[in-house]
C-alpha positions, 0 to 999 in steps of 0.5 A, spaced: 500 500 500 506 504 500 508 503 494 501 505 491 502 511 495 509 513 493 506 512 485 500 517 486 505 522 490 509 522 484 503 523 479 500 528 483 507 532 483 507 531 475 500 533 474 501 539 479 507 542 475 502 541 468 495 544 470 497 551 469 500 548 460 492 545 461 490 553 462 493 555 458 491 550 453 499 549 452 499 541 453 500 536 447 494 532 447 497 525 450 500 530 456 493 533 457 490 526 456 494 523 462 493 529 467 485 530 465 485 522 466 489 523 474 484 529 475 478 525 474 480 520 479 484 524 484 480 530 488 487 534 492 489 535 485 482 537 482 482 542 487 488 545 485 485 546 479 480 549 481 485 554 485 489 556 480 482 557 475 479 562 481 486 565 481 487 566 474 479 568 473 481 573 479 487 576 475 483 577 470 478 581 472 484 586 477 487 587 469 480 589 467 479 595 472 483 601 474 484 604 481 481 611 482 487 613 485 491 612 479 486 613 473 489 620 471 496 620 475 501 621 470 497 628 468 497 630 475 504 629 476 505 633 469 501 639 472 505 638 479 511 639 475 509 645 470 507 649 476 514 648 480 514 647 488 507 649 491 513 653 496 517 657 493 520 659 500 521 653 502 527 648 503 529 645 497 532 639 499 526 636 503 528 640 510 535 638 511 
């Protein structure tokens, strides 16, 4: 029985390292037969799949938007630039 162990170990580890290929529809159909035939009997590494499904469905949608604090960022550090030193009196180099 620890050999048997010791086989799905090493299956797991394989198929693991290959879920993100299966994603990305990267794998040669052999190697996607074999790691959709291990996900189907083994519930650890189905739920890695899962996992690594939610979180690239997560990034996805962080691409989709844009923080409010940064939409027109670059147009306000512009504007800050153009007008110079909000205190021209002031110490130059940051009070030292």
């Amino acid at each position: 029985m620890q050999l048997m162990g010791m086989v799905r170990h090493g299956t797991c580890v394989g198929t693991r390292r290959r879920l993100s290929d299966l994603c990305d529809g990267e794998l040669a159909a052999p190697a996607e037969a074999r790691v959709r035939r291990h996900l189907a009997g083994c519930d650890r590494c189905r739920r890695a799949l899962a996992r690594l499904e939610a979180t690239i469905a997560d990034i996805g949608r962080l691409r989709a938007t844009t923080p409010p604090e940064v939409s027109g960022l670059r147009d306000r550090v512009e504007r800050r630039i153009l007008q110079g030193p909000a205190d021209a009196d002031g110490p130059q180099d940051g009070g030292r």
